[in-house]
C-alpha positions as a printed NumPy array, in Angstrom:
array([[106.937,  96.448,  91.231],
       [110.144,  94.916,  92.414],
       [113.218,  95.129,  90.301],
       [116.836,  93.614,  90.448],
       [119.458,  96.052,  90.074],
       [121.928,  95.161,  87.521],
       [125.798,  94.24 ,  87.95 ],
       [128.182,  96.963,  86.481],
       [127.787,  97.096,  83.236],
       [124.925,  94.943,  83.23 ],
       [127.182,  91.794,  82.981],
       [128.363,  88.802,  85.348],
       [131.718,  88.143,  85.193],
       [132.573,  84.461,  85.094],
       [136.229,  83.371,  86.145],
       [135.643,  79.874,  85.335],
       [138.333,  77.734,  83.044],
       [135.655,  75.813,  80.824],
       [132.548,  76.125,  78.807],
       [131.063,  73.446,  80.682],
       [131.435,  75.401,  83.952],
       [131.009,  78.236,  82.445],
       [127.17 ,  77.325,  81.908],
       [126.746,  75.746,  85.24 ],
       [127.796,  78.858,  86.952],
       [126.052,  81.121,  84.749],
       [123.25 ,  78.666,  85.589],
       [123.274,  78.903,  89.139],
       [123.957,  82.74 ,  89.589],
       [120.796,  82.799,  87.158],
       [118.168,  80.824,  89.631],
       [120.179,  82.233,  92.85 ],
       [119.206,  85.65 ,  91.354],
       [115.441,  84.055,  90.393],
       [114.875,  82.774,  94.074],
       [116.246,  85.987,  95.378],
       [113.777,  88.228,  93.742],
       [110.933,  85.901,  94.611],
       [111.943,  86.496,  98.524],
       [111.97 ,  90.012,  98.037],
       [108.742,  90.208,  96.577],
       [107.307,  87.802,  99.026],
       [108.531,  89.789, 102.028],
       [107.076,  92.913, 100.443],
       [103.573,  91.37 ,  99.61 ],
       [103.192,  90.818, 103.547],
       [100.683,  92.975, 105.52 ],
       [100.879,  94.616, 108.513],
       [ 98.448,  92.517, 111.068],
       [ 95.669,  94.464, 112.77 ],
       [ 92.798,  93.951, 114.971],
       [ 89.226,  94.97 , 113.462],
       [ 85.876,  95.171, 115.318],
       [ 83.133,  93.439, 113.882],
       [ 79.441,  92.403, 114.521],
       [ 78.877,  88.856, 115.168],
       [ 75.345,  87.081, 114.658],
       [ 74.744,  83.968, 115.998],
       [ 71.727,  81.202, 114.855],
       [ 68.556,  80.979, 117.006],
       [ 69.565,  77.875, 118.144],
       [ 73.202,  78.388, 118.75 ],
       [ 72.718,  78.195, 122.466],
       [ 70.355,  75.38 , 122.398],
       [ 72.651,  73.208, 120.068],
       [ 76.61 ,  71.381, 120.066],
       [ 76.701,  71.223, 116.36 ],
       [ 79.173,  73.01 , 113.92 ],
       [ 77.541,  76.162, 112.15 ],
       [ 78.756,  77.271, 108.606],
       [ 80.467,  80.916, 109.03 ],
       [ 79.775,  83.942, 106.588],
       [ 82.323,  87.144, 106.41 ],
       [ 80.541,  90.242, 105.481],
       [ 82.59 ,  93.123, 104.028],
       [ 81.337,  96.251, 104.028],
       [ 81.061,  99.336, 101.212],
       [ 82.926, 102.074, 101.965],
       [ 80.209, 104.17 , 103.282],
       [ 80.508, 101.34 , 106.022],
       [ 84.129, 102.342, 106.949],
       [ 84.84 , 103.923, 110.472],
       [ 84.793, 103.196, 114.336],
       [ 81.083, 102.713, 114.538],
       [ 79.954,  99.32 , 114.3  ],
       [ 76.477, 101.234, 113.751],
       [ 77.521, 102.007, 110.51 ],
       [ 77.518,  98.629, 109.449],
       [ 73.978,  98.5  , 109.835],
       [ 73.029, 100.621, 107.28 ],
       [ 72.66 ,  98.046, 104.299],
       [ 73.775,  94.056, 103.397],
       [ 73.267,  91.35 , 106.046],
       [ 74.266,  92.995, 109.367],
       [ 70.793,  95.446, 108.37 ],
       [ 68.964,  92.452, 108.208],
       [ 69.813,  91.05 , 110.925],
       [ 69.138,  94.328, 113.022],
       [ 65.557,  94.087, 111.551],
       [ 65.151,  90.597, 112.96 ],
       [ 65.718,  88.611, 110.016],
       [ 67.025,  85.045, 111.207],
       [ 69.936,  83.523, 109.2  ],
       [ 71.026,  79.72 , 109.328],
       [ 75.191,  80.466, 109.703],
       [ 76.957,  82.695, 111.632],
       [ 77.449,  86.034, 110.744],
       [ 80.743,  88.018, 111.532],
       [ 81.258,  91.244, 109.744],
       [ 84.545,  93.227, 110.659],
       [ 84.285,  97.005, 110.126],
       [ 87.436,  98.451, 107.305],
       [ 88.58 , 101.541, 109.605],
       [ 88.256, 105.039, 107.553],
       [ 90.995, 105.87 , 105.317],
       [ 91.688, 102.594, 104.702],
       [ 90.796,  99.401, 102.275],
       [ 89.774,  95.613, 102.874],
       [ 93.085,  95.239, 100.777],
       [ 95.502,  97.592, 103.436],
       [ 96.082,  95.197, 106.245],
       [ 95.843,  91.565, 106.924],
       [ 93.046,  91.65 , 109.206],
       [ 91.588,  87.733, 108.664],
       [ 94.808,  85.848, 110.561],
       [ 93.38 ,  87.726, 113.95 ],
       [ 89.504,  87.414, 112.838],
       [ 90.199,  83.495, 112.221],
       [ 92.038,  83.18 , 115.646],
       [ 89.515,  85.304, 117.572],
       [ 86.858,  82.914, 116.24 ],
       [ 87.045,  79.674, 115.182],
       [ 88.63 ,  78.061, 118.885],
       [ 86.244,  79.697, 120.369],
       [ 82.668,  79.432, 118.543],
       [ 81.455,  75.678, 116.657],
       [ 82.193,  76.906, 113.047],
       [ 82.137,  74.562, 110.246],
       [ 85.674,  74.689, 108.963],
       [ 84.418,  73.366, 105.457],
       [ 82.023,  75.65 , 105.296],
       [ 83.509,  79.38 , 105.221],
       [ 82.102,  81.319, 103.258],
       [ 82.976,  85.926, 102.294],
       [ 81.158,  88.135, 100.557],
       [ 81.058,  91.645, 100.257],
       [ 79.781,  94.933,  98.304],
       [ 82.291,  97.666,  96.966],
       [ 85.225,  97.813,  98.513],
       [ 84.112,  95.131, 100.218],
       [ 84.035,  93.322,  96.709],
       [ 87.645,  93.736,  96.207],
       [ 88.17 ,  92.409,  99.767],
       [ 86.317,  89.247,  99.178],
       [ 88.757,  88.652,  95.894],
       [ 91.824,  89.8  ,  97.949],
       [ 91.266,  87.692, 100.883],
       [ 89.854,  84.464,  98.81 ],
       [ 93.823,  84.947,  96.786],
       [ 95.466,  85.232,  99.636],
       [ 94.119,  82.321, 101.894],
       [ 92.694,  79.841,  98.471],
       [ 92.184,  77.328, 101.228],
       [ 90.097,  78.551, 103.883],
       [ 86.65 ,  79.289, 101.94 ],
       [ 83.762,  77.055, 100.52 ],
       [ 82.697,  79.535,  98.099],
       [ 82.868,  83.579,  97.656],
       [ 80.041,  86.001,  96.657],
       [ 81.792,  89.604,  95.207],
       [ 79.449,  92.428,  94.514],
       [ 80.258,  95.13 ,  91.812],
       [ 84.325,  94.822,  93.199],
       [ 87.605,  94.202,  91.407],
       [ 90.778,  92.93 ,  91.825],
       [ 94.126,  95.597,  91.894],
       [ 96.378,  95.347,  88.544],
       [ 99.191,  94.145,  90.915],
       [ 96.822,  90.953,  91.855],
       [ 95.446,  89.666,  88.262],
       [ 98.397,  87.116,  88.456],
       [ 96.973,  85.66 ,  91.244],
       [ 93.68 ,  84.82 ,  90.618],
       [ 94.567,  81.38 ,  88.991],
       [ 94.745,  80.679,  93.064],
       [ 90.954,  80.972,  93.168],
       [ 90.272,  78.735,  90.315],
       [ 88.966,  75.869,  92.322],
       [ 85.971,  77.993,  94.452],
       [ 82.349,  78.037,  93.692],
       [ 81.978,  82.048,  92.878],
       [ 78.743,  83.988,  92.327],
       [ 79.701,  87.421,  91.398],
       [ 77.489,  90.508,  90.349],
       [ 77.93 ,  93.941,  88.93 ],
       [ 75.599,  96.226,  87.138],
       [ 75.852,  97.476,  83.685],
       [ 75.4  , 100.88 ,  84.521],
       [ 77.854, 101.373,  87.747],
       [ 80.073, 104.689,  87.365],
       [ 81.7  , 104.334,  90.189],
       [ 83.36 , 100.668,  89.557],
       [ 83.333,  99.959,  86.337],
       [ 82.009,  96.345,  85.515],
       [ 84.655,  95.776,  83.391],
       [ 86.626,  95.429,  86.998],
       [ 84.657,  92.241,  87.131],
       [ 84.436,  91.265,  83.762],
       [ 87.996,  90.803,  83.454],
       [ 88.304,  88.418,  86.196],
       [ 85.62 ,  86.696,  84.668],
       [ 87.37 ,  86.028,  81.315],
       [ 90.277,  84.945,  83.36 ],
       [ 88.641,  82.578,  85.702],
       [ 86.982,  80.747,  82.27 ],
       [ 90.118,  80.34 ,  81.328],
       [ 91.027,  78.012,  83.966],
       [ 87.231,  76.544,  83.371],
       [ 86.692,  77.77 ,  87.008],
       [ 82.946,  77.013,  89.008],
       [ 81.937,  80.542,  88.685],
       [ 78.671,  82.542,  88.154],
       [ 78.349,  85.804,  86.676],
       [ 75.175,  87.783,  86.922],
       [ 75.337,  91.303,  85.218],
       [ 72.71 ,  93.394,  86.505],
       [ 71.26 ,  95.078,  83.017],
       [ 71.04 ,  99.396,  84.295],
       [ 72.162,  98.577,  87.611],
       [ 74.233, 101.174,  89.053],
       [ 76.627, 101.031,  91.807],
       [ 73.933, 100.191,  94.693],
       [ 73.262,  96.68 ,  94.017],
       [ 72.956,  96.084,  98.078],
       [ 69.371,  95.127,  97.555],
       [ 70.724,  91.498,  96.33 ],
       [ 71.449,  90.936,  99.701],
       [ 67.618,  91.006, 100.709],
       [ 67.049,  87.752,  98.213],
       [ 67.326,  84.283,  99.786],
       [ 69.03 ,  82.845,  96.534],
       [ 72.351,  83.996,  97.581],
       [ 72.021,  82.415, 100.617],
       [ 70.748,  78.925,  99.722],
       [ 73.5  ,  78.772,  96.996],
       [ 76.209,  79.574,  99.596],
       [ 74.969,  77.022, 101.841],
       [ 74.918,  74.447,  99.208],
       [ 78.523,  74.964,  99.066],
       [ 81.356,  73.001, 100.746],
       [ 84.958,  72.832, 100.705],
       [ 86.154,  69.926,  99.506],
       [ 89.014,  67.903, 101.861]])
């Protein structure tokens, strides 16, 4: 949390001859010191850049086509963390596709290095740049999900770039205290979200809360709480419904 430091003895002094300028001084100190603390917080709410390796799954008929394909960002669990891109194939969509399973988007899924969150770094700026001039993505139709950690990444990165995605799918994640402001920034996206009842390691009320927030602002979102489902809710990943409802989902211009 930032925090202005006071003036001695926590007052302004104002050498002004009337009341009238008085106030307008006392005005203008007031917003100067309003604007001030908004810079500050900006500058300290930006992210180191990095560079993260990912998987990247193209269409059976990328090669054969010229038409623009919708994209899907996969963020990984945190048993999915590392330098191993392997590791991503463990579970979620980048497993599927290793076990032949054809999808109609492109897939990119970045891998979180150890030791660190989808929430550390601002690692989309360089995935965006090192994709989209370079392979026929549907700009409309950009779409994240993720499990986990991965959760909270998909809320993190949908607040921090509201523009950029169709729609958002966040399994059994959360959104950090210091973000809950900003989910009014998300209000507009189609979200599907999930979390089980029984999860001990993220508790659902992590989503719930967001939930109750988001209805607030009559958001277009879609709760599904998994009755006795624990933290490994991967498995939703294996079900085509996720998929056709992302799909059916475009960013309005």
């Amino acid at each position: 949390m930032i925090r202005l430091k006071k003036l001695a003895n926590g007052q302004v002094k104002l050498n002004c001859i009337s009341t009238k300028y008085k106030i307008k001084e006392a005005v203008y100190i007031f917003v100067v010191s309003i604007l001030i603390g908004v810079s500050v917080h900006a500058q300290s709410n930006q992210k180191a850049k990095a560079n993260y390796k990912y998987l990247l799954y193209l269409p059976k008929d990328y090669s054969k086509s010229k038409k623009m394909y919708p994209l899907m960002i996969y963020l990984g669990g945190g048993s999915q963390r590392g330098a191993d891109l392997n590791k991503l194939k463990t579970y979620g969509p980048p497993n599927l596709i290793s076990k032949g399973q054809e999808f109609d988007f492109i897939i990119v899924s970045p891998q979180c290095p150890e030791h660190k969150t989808w929430t550390s770094e601002n690692w989309f700026d360089s995935l965006a740049l090192s994709l989209i001039p370079k392979i026929r993505i549907d700009t409309n139709r950009i779409y994240v999900t993720g499990i986990s950690i991965g959760g909270y990444g998909t809320w993190q990165v949908a607040m921090d770039y509201p523009e950029k995605f169709a729609a958002i799918v966040p399994l059994c994640g959360g959104v950090n205290d210091s973000d809950t402001a900003n989910i009014s920034k998300i209000k507009h996206l189609p979200i599907w979200t999930f979390h089980g009842t029984a999860d001990d390691m993220i508790h659902i009320e992590e989503t719930e809360r967001i939930y109750k927030k988001l209805k607030v602002f009559k958001s277009d979102i879609r709760y599904t709480r998994i009755k006795n489902g624990n933290h490994g809710i991967q498995y939703l990943y294996v079900e085509p419904k996720i998929y056709r409802w992302m799909l059916r989902q475009r960013k309005s211009n």
